[in-house]
Each structure stands twice: as C-alpha cells, then as structure tokens.
C-alpha atoms as a printed R data frame, in Angstrom:
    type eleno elety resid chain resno       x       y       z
1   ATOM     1    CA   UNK     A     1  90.836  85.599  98.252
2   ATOM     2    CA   UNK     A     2  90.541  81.555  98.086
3   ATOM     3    CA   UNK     A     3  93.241  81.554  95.525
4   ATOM     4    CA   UNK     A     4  95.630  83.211  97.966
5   ATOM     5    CA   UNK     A     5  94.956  80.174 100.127
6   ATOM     6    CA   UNK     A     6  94.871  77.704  97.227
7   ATOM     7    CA   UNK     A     7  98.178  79.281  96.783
8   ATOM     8    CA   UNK     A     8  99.667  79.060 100.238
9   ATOM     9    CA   UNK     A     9  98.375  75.745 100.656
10  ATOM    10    CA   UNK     A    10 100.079  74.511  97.945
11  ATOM    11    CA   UNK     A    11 103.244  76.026  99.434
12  ATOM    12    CA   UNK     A    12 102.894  74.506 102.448
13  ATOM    13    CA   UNK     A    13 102.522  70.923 100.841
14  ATOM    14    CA   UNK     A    14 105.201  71.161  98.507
15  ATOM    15    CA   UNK     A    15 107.617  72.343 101.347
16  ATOM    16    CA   UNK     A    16 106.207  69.345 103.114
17  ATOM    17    CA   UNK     A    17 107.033  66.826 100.493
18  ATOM    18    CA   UNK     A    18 110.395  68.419  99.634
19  ATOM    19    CA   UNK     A    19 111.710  68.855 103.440
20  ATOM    20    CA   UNK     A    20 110.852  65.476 104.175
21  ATOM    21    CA   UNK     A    21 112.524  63.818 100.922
22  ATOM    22    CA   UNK     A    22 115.601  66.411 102.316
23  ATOM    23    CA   UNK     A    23 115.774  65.082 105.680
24  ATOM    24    CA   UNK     A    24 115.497  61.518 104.516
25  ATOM    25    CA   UNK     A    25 118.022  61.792 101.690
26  ATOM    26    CA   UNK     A    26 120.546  63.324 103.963
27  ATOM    27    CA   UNK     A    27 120.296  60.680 106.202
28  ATOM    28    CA   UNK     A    28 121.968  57.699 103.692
29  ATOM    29    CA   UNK     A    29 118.324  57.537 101.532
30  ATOM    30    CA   UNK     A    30 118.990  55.230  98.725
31  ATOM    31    CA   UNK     A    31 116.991  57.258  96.259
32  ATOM    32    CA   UNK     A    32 116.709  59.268  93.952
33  ATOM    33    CA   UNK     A    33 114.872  62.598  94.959
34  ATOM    34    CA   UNK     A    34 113.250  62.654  91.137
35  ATOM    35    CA   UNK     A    35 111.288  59.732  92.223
36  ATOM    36    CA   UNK     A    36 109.424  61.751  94.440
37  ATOM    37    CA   UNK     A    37 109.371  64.948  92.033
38  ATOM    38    CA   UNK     A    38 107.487  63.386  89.840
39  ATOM    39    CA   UNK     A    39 104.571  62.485  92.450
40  ATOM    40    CA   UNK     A    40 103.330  66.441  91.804
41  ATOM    41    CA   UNK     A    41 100.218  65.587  90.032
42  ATOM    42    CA   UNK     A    42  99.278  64.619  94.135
43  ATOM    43    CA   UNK     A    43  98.822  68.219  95.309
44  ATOM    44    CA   UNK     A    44  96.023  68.562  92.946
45  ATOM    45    CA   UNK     A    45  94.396  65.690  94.766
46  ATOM    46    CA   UNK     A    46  95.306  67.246  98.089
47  ATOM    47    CA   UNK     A    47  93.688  70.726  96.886
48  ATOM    48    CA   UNK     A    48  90.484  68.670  95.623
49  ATOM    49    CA   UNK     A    49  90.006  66.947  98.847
50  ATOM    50    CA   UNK     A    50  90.448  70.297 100.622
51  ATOM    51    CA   UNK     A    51  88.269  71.717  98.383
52  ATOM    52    CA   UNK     A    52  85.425  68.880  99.001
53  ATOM    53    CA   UNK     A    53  85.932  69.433 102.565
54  ATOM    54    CA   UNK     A    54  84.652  73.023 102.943
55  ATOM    55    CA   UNK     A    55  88.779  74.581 103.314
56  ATOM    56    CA   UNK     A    56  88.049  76.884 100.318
57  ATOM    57    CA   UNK     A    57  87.498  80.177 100.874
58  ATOM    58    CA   UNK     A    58  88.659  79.919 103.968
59  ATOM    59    CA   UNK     A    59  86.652  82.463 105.824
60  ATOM    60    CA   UNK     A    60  84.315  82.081 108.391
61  ATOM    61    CA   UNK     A    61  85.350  78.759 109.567
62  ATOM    62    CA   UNK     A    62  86.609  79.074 113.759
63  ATOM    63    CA   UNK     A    63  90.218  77.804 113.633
64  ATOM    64    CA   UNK     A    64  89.562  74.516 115.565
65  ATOM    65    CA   UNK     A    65  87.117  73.385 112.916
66  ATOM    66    CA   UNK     A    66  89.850  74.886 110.151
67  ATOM    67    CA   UNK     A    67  92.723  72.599 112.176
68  ATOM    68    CA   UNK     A    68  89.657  69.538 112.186
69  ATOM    69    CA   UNK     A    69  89.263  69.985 108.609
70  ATOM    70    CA   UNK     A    70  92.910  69.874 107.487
71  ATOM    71    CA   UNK     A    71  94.034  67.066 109.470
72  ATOM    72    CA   UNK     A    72  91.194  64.797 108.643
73  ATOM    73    CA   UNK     A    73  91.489  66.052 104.794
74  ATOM    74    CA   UNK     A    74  95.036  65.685 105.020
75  ATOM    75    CA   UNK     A    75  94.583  61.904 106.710
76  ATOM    76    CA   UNK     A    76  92.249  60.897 104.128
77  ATOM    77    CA   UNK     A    77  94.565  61.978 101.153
78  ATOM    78    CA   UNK     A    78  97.788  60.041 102.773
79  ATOM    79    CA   UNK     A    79  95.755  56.770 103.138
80  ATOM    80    CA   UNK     A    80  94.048  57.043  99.665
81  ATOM    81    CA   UNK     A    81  97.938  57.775  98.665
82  ATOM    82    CA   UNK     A    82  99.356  54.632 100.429
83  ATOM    83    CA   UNK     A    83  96.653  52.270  99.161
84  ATOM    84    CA   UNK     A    84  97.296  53.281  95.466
85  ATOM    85    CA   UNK     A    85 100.951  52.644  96.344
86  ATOM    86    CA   UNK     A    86 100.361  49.250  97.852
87  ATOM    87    CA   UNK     A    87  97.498  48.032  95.643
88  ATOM    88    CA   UNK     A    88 100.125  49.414  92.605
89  ATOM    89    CA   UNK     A    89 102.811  47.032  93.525
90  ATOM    90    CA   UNK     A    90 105.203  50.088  94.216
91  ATOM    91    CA   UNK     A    91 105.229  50.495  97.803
92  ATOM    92    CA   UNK     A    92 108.923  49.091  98.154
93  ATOM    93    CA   UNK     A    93 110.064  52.244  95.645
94  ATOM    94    CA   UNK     A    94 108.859  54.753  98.401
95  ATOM    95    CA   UNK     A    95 110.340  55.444 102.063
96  ATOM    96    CA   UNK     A    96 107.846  54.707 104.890
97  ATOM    97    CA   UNK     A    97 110.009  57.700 106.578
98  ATOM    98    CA   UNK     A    98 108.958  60.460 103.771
99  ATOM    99    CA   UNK     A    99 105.892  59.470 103.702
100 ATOM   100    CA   UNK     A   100 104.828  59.462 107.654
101 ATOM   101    CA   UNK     A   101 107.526  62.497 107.849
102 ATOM   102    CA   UNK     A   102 105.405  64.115 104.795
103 ATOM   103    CA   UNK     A   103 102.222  63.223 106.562
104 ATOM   104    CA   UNK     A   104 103.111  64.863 110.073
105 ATOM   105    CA   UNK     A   105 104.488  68.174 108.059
106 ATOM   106    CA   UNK     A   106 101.551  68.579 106.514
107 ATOM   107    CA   UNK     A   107  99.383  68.553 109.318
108 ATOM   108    CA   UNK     A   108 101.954  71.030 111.033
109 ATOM   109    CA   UNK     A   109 102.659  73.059 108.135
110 ATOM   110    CA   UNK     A   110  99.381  73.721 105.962
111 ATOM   111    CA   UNK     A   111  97.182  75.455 109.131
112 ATOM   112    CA   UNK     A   112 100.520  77.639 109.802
113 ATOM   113    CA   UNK     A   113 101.129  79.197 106.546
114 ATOM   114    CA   UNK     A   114  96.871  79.887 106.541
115 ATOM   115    CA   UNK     A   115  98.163  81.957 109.327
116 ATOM   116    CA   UNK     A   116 101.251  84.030 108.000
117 ATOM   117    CA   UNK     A   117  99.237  84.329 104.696
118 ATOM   118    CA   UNK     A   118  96.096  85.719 106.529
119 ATOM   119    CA   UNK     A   119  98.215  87.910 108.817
120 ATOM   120    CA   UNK     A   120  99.988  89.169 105.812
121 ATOM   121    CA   UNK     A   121  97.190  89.624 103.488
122 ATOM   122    CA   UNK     A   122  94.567  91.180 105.607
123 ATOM   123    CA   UNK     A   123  96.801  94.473 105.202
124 ATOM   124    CA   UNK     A   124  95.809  94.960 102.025
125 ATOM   125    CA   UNK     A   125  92.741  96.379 101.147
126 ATOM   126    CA   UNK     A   126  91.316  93.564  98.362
127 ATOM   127    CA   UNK     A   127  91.925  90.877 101.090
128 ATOM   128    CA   UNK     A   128  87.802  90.104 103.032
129 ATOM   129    CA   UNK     A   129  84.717  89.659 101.849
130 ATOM   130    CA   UNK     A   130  82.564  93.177 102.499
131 ATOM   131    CA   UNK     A   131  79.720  92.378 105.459
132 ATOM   132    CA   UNK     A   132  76.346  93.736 106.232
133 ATOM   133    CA   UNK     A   133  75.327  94.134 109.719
134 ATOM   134    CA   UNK     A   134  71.883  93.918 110.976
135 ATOM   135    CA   UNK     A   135  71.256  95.763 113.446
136 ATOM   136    CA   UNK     A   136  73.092  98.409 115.636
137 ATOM   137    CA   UNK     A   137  72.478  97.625 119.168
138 ATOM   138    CA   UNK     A   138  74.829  95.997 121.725
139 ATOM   139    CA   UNK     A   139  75.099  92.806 119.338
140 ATOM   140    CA   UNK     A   140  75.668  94.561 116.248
141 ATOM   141    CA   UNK     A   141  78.027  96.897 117.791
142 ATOM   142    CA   UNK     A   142  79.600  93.885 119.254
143 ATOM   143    CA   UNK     A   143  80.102  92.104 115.459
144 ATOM   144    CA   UNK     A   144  81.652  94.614 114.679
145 ATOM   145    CA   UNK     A   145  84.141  95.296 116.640
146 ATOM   146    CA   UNK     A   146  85.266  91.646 116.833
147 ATOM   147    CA   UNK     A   147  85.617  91.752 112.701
148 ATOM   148    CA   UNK     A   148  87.488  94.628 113.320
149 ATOM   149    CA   UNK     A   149  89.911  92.945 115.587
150 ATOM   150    CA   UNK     A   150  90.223  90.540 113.883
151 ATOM   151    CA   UNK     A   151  90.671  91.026 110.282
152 ATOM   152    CA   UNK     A   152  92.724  87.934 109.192
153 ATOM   153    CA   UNK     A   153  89.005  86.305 109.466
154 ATOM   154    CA   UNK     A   154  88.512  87.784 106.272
155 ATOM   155    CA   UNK     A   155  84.979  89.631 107.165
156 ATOM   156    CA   UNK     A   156  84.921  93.432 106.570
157 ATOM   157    CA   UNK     A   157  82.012  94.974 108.244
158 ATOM   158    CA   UNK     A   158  81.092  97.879 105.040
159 ATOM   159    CA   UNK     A   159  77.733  99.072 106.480
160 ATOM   160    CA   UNK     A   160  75.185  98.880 109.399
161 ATOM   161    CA   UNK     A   161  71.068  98.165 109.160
162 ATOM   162    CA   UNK     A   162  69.055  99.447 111.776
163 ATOM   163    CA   UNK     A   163  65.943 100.112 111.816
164 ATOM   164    CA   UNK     A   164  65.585 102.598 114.701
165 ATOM   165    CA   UNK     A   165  66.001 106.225 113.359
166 ATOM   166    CA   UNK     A   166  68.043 107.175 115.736
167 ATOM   167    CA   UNK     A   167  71.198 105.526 115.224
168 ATOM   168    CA   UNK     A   168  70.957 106.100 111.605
169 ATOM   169    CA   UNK     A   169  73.518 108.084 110.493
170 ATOM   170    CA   UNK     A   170  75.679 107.382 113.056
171 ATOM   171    CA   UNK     A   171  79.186 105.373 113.184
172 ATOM   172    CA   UNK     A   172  80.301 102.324 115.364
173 ATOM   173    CA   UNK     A   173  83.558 101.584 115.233
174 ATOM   174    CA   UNK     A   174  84.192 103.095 111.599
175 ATOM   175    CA   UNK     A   175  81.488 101.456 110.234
176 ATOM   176    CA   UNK     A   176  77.859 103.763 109.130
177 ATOM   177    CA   UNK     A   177  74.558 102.690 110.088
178 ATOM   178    CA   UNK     A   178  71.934 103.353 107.992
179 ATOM   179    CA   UNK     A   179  68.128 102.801 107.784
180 ATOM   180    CA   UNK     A   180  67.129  99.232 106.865
C-alpha cells in the first residue's frame, strides 16, 4: 500500500515542478526547461524526507497531522534545496518564480492526490491493512463502523475479540466476533 503513495506522491511533485516551469516559461522565461529536467534526482530527496517524517504508509495518521507533516516536510526540502543552490554559486541559473510557484504546488498538490489515490484505491480489495478489534461492546462496535465508513483510512476491521460468550459468534457491521 505505501508504494501506491510513494507513487502518487511522486506524481504530485513532478506535476508540481513541471506546471510551474510551464507557467513560468510561458510567461517570456529565459530558460531552458532541460535545466530544470535535470533537477530529478530531487524527488528522491523529497520522498526521503517524507519518509523520515512518518508520511510512509500513510495510514493511521488524522489528516491535519498528514497536511502538518507534508507542509513542514515539504518546507524543509525547499530550504535545504535553495541553500545548496545559493551556497553552489548557481542561484542566478534558477527562477525565484518556479521555485516559490513549485513550493506552493507542492503543498497544494501532494495532500490532494493522497486523496484521489486513497478514494480510488480503497475499492479494491488489496488496498488496507487487516485490523483486530478488541472487544465488542459499544466501543468496539463503534471502531468498527467508523473503519467501515471510512475505508480510504486504510484500516480493514477482519475480526472481533470478545471475551463475553455471548456475542461470540455474532456479527457487527460485517465483521465476526469471536472468543478472545
């Protein structure tokens, strides 16, 4: 499952990159969109800070912390990337428009393609991580159903543990409880 997001977030930053060099280039850039091409050795930076900050798998994190995550990630890799351009003596090759441009896309564009590739993906039946629930009172019963509502989260709820015999054997919401 994380290398569907590995995968999407790599989309996301390359479409980034390339709409911003677009936008600029139409508007009388003075470049040459290779120069920027060749930067591509940056998303695996980008996907090793992301990785370092706790964005891979991707499950179980609440979407504000996801969105936290991402944009302070995302920060940290654009100033590491415009001190190596600076300190390198290159910073007059690059456009301070791509790169802020790149830098706001980013932000926008990595959390919403999480979303289309979650809401896409949790379809299909390989897409989760299978749960065990303890317990099948009110709370239990509860966890479940929220999974269940929500399975671009990535949790599938597979079985119930309860120790009271008589809600063994039973189903909530789909899901069996058995004796734990």
């Amino acid at each position: 499952m994380h290398v569907i997001i590995i995968i999407s977030d790599t989309v996301a930053l390359l479409c980034a990159g390339a709409v911003s060099v677009w936008v600029r280039y139409i508007f009388n850039g003075q470049f040459h969109p290779s120069l920027y091409w060749q930067m591509w050795p940056v998303l695996i930076f980008f996907l090793s800070v992301y990785a370092f900050a706790g964005l891979y798998p991707g499950v179980l994190i609440t979407p504000p912390e996801e969105l936290k995550k991402i944009t302070q990630a995302s920060s940290l890799c654009f100033i590491a990337l415009a001190a190596v351009t600076f300190m390198s003596r290159q910073a007059e090759l690059y456009s301070r428009g791509i790169f802020l441009m790149s830098w706001l896309l980013v932000i926008f564009l990595v959390p919403i393609f999480r979303v289309g590739t979650r809401k896409f993906c949790c379809k299909t039946p390989w897409w989760g991580s299978h749960a065990v629930i303890f317990g099948a009172g009110k709370t239990g019963s509860m966890i479940v159903h929220i999974f269940q509502l929500k399975p671009e989260r990535g949790i599938k709820p597979i079985v119930i543990l309860d120790d009271d015999p008589e809600r063994q054997g039973k189903n909530i919401y789909g899901v069996k409880v058995i004796g734990g």
